[in-house]
Chimera marker file (.cmm) of the C-alpha trace (Angstrom):
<marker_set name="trace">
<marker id="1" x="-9.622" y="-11.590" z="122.477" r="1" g="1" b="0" radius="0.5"/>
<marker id="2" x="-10.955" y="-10.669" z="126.034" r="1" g="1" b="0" radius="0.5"/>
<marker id="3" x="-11.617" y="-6.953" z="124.504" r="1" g="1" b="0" radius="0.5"/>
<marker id="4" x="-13.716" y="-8.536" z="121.646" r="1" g="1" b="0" radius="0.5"/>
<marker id="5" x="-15.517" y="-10.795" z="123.957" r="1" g="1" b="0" radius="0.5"/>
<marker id="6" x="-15.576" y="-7.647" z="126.416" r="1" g="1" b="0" radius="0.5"/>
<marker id="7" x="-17.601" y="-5.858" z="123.718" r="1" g="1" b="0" radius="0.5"/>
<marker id="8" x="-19.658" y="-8.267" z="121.753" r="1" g="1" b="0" radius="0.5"/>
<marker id="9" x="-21.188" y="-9.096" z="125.465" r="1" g="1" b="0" radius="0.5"/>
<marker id="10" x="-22.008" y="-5.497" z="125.375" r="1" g="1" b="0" radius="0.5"/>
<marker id="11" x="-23.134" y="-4.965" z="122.614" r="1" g="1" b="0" radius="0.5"/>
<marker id="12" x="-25.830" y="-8.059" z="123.037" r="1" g="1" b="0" radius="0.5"/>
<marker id="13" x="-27.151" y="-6.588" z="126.272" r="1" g="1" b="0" radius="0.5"/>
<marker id="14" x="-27.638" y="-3.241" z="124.943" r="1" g="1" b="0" radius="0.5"/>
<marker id="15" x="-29.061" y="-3.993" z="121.755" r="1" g="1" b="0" radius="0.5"/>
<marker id="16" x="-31.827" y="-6.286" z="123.361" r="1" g="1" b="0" radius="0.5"/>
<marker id="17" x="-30.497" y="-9.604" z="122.214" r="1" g="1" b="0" radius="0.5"/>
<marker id="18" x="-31.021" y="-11.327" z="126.001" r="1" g="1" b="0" radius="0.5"/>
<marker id="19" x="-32.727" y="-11.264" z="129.259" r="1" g="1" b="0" radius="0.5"/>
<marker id="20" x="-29.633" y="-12.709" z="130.500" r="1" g="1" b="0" radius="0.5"/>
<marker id="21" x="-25.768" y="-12.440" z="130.349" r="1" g="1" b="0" radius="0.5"/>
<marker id="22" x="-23.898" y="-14.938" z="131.604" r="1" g="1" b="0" radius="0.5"/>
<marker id="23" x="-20.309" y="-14.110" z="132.190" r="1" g="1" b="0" radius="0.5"/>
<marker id="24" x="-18.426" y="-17.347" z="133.079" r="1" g="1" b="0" radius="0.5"/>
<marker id="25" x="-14.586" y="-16.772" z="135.349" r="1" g="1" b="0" radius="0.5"/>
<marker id="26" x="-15.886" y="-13.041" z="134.715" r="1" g="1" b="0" radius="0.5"/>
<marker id="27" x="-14.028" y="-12.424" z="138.279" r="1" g="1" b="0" radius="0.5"/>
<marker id="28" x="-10.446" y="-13.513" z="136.951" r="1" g="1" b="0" radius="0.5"/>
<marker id="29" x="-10.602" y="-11.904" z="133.871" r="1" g="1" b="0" radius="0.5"/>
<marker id="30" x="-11.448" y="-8.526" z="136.020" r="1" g="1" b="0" radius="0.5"/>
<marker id="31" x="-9.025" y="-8.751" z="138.314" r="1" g="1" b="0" radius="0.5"/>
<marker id="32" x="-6.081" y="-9.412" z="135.713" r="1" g="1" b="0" radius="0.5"/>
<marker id="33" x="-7.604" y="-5.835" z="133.804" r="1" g="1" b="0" radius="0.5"/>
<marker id="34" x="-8.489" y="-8.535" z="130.880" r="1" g="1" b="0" radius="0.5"/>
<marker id="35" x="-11.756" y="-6.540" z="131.086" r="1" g="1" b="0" radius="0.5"/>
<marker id="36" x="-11.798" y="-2.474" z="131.610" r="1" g="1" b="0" radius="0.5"/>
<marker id="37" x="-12.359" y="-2.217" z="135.599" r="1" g="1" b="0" radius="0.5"/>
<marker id="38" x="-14.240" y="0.767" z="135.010" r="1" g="1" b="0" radius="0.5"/>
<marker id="39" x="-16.243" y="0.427" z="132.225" r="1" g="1" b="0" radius="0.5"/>
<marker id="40" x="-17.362" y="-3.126" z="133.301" r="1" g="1" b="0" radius="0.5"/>
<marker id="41" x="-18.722" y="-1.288" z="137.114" r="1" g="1" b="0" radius="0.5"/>
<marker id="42" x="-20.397" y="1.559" z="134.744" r="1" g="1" b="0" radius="0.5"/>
<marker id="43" x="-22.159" y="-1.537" z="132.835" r="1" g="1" b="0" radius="0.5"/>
<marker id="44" x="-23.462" y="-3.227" z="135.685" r="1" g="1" b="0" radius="0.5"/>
<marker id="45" x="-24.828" y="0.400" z="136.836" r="1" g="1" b="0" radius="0.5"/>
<marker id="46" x="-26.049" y="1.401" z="133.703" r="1" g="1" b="0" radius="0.5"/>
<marker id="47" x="-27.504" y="-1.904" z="132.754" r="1" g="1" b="0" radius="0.5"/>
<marker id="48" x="-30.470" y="-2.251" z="130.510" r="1" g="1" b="0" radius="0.5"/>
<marker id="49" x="-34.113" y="-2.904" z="132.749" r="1" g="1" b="0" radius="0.5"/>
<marker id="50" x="-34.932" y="-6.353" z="133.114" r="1" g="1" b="0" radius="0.5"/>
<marker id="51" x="-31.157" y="-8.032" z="132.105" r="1" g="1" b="0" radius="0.5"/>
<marker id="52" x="-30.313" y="-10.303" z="135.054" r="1" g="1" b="0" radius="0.5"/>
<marker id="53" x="-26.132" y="-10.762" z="135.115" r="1" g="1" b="0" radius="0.5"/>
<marker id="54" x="-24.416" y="-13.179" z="136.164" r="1" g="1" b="0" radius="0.5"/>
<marker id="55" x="-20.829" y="-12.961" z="136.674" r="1" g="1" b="0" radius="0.5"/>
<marker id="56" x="-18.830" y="-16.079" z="138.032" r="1" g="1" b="0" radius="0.5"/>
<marker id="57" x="-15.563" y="-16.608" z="139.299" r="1" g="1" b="0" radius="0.5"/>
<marker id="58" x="-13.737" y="-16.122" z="143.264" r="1" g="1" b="0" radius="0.5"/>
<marker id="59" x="-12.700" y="-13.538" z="145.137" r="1" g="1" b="0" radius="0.5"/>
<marker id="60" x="-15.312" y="-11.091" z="143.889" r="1" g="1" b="0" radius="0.5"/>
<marker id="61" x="-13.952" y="-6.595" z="143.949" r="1" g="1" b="0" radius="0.5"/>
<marker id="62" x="-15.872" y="-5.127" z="146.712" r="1" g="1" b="0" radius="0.5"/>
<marker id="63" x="-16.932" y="-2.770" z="144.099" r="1" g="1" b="0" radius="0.5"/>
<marker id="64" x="-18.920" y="-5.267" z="142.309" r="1" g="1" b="0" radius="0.5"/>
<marker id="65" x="-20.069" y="-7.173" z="145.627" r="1" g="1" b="0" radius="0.5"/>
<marker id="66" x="-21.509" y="-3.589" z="146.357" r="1" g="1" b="0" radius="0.5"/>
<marker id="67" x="-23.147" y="-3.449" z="143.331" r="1" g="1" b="0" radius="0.5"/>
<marker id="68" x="-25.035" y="-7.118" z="143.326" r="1" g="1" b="0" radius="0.5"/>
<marker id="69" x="-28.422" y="-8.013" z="144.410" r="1" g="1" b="0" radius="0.5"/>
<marker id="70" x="-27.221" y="-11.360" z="145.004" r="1" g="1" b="0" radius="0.5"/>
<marker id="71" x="-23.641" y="-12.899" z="146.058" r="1" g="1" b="0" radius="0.5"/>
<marker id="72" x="-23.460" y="-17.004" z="146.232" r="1" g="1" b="0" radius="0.5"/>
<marker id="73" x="-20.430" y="-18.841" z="147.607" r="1" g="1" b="0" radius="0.5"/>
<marker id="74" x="-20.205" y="-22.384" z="146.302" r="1" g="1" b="0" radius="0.5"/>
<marker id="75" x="-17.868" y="-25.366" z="148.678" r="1" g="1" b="0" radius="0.5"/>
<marker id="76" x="-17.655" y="-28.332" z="147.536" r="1" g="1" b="0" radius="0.5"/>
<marker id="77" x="-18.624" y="-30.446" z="150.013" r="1" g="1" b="0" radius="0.5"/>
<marker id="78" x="-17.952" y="-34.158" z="147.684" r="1" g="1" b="0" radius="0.5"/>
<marker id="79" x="-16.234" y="-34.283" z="144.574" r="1" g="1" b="0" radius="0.5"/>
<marker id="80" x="-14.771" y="-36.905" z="141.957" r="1" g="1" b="0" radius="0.5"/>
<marker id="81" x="-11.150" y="-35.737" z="142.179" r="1" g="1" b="0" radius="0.5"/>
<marker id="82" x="-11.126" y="-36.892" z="145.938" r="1" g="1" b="0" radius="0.5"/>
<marker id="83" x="-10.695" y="-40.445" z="144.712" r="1" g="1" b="0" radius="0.5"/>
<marker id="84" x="-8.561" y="-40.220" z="141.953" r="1" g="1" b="0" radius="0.5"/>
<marker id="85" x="-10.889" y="-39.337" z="139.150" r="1" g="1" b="0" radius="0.5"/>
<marker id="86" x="-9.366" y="-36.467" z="136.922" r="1" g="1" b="0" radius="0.5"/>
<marker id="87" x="-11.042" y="-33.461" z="134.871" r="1" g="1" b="0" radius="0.5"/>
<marker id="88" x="-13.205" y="-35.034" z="132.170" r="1" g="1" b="0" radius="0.5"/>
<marker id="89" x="-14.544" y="-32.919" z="128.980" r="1" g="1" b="0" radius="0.5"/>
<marker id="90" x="-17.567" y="-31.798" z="129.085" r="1" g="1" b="0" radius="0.5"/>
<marker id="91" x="-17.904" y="-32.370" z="132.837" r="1" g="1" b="0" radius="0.5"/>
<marker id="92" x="-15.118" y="-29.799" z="134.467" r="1" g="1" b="0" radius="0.5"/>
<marker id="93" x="-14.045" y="-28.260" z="131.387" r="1" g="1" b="0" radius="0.5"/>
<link id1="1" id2="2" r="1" g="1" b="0" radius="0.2"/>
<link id1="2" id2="3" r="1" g="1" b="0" radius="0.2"/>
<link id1="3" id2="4" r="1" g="1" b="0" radius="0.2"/>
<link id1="4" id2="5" r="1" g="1" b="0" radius="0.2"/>
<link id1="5" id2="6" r="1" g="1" b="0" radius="0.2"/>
<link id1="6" id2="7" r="1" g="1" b="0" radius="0.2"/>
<link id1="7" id2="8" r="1" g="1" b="0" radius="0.2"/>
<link id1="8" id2="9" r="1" g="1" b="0" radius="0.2"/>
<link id1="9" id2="10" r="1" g="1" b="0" radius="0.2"/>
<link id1="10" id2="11" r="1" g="1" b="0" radius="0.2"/>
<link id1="11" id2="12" r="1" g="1" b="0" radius="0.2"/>
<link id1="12" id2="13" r="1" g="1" b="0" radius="0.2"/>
<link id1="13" id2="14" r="1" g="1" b="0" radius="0.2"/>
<link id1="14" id2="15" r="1" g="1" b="0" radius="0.2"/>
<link id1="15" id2="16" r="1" g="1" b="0" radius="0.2"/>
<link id1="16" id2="17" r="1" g="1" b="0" radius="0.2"/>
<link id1="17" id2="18" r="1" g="1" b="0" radius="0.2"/>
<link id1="18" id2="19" r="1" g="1" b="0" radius="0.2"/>
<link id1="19" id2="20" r="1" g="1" b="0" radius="0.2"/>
<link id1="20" id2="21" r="1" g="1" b="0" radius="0.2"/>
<link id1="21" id2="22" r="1" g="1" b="0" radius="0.2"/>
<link id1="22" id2="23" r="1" g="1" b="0" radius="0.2"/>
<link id1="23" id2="24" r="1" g="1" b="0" radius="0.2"/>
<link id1="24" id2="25" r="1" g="1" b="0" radius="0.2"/>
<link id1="25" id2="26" r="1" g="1" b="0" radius="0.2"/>
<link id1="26" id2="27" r="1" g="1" b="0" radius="0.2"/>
<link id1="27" id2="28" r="1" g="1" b="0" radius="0.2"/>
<link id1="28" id2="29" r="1" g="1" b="0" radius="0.2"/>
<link id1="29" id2="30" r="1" g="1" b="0" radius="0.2"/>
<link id1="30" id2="31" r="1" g="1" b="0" radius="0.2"/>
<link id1="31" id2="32" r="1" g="1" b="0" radius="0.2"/>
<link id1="32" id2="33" r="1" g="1" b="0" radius="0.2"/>
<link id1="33" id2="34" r="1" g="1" b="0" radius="0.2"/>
<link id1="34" id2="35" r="1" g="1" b="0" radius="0.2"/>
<link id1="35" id2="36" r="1" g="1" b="0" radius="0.2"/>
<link id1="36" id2="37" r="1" g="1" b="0" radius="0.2"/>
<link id1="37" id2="38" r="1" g="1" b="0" radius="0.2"/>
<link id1="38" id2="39" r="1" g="1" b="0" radius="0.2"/>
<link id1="39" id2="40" r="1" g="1" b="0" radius="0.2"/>
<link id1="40" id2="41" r="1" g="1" b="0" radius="0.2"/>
<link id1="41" id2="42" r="1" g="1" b="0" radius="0.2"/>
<link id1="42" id2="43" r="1" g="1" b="0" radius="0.2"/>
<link id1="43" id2="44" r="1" g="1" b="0" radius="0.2"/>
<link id1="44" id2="45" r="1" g="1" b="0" radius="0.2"/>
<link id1="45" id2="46" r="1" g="1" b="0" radius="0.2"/>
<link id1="46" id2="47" r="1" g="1" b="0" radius="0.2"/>
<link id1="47" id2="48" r="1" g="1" b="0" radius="0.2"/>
<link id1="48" id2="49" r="1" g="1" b="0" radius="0.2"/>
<link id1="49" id2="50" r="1" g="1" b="0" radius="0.2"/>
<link id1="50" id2="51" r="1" g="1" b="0" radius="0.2"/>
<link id1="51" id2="52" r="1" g="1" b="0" radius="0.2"/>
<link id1="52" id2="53" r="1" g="1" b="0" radius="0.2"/>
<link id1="53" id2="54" r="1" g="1" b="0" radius="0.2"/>
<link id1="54" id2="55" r="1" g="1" b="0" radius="0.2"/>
<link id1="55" id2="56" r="1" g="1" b="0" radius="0.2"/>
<link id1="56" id2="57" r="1" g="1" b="0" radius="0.2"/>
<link id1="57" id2="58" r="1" g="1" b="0" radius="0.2"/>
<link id1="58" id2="59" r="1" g="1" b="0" radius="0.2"/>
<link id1="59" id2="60" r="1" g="1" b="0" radius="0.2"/>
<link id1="60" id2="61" r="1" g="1" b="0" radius="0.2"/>
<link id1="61" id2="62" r="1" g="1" b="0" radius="0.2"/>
<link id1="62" id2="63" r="1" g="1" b="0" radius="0.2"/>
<link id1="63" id2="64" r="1" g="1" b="0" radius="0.2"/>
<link id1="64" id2="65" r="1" g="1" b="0" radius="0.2"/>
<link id1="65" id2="66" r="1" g="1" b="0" radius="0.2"/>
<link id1="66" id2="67" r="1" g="1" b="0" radius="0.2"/>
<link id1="67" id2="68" r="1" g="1" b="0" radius="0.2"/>
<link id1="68" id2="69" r="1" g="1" b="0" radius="0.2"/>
<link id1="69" id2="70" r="1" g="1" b="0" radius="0.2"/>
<link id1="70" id2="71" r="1" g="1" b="0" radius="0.2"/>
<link id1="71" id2="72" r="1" g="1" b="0" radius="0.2"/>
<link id1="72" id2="73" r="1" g="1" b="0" radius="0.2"/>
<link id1="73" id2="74" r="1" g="1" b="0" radius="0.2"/>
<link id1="74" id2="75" r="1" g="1" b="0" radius="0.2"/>
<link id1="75" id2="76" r="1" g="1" b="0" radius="0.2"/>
<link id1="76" id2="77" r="1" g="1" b="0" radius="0.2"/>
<link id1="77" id2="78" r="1" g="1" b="0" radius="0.2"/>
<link id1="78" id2="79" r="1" g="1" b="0" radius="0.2"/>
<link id1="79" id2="80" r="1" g="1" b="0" radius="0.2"/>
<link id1="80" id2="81" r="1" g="1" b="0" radius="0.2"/>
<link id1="81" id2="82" r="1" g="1" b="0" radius="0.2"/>
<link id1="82" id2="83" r="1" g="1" b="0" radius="0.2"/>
<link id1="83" id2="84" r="1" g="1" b="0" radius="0.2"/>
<link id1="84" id2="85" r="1" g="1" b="0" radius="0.2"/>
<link id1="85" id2="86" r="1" g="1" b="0" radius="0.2"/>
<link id1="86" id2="87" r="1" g="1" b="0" radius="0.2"/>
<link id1="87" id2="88" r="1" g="1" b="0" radius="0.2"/>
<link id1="88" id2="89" r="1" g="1" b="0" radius="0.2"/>
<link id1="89" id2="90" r="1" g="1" b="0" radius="0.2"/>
<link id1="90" id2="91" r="1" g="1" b="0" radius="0.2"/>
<link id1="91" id2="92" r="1" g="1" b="0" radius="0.2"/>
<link id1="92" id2="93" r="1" g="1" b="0" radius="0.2"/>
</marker_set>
């Protein structure tokens, strides 16, 4: 499935199809080799003029910190699950 997703993304940034690719838990799915290490860093160097990406998840590769013009780190400060409240659809997941 990852492989399919892996490509289709691809395939939509190449081809034109967005200014913007949004790669949610991208960083997970990297590190596990879900998605070709090497082809992915060849993407993001390669990459079409103008496409922003944006690739979420922790613990970033050094490779692809390298490789970013910009590198956030989000703490949660407050959250619902501090008093009790549990994942809700829609809002977590």
């Amino acid at each position: 499935m990852y492989e399919e997703l892996w490509k289709y993304a691809l395939d939509r940034a190449k081809n034109g199809a967005c200014d913007m690719l949004v790669m949610d838990e991208f960083m997970a799915a990297y590190r596990y080799g879900l998605i070709p290490n090497e082809e992915a860093l060849c993407f993001l160097e390669k990459k079409p003029t103008g496409l922003e990406v944006v690739l979420t998840g922790r613990d970033p590769d050094l490779r692809l910190v390298e490789k970013a013009d910009y590198v956030s780190e989000i703490c949660k400060v407050k959250h619902p699950y501090d008093r009790g409240i549990r994942a809700r659809r829609g809002i977590e997941y």
